[in-house]
VOGU-3710 file (C-alpha; in Angstrom, 3 decimals, decimal comma):
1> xxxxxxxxxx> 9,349/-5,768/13,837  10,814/-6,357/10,502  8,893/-6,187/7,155  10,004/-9,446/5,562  7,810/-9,451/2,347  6,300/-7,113/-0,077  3,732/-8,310/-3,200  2,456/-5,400/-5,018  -0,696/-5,660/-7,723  -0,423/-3,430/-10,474
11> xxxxxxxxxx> -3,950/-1,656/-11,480  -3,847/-0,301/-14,709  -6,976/-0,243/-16,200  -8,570/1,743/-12,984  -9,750/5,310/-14,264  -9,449/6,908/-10,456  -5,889/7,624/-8,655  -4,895/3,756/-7,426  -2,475/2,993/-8,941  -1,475/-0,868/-7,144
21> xxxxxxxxxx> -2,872/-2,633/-4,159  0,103/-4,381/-2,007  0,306/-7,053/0,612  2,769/-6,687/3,561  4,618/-9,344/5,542  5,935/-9,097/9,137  8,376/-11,354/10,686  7,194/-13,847/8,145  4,129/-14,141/10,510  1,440/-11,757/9,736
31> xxxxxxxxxx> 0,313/-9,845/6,801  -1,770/-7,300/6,411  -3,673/-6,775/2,575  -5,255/-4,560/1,095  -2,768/-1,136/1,091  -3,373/1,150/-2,123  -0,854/2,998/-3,350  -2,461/6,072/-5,039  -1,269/9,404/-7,328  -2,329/13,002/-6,289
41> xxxxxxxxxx> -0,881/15,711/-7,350  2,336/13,869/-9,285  3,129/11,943/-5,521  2,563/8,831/-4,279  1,207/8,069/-1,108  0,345/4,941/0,539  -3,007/4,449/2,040  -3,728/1,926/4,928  -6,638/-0,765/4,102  -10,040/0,626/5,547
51> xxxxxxxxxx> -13,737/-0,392/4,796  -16,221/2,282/4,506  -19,212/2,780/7,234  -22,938/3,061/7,030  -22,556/6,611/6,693  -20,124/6,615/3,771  -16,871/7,554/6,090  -14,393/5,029/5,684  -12,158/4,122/9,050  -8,938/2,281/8,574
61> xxxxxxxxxx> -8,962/-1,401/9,787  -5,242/-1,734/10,080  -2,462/0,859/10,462  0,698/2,030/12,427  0,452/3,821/15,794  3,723/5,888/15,088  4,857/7,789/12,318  8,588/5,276/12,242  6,544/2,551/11,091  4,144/4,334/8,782
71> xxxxxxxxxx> 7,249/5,673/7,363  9,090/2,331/7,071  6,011/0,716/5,274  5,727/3,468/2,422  8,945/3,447/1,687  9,266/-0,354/1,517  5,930/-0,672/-0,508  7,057/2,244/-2,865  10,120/0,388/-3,534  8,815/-2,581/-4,614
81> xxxxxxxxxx> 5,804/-0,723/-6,299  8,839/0,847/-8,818  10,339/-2,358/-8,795  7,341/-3,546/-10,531  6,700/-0,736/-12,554  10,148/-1,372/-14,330  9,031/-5,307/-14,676  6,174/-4,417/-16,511  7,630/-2,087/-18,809  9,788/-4,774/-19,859
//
């Protein structure tokens, strides 16, 4: 499976740690929304989407089952989160 597209959505006027909310494409067939990437501690991490339960716990609703694709997918959506950092410096 090959990520074929990344759209990232800078937040900047948020006051908590996300920082953009991106979009990613596979094989040009399925995407999956709603990924936040998000600050602690001076690192950014990227966060599966998830919807929060009766209780208040959240549970993801979309995510990798091994840690080569989780990998793959923050590195890809970090890239093109800097990518757009730069942009919007400009």
């Amino acid at each position: 499976m090959e990520i074929t597209e990344v759209r990232i959505t800078l937040i900047s006027e948020r006051k908590d740690e996300v920082r953009a909310f991106a979009s990613v494409a596979f094989d040009h067939s399925f995407v999956v929304r709603g990924l936040k990437v998000i600050e602690k501690k001076d690192r950014f991490n990227v966060y599966m989407p998830d919807r929060k339960r009766k209780d208040g716990s959240t549970v993801d609703v979309a995510f990798p089952i091994n840690n080569t694709m989780r990998q793959c997918i923050e590195v890809k959506v970090l890239e093109k989160y800097e990518e757009e950092l730069k942009k919007d410096e400009k």
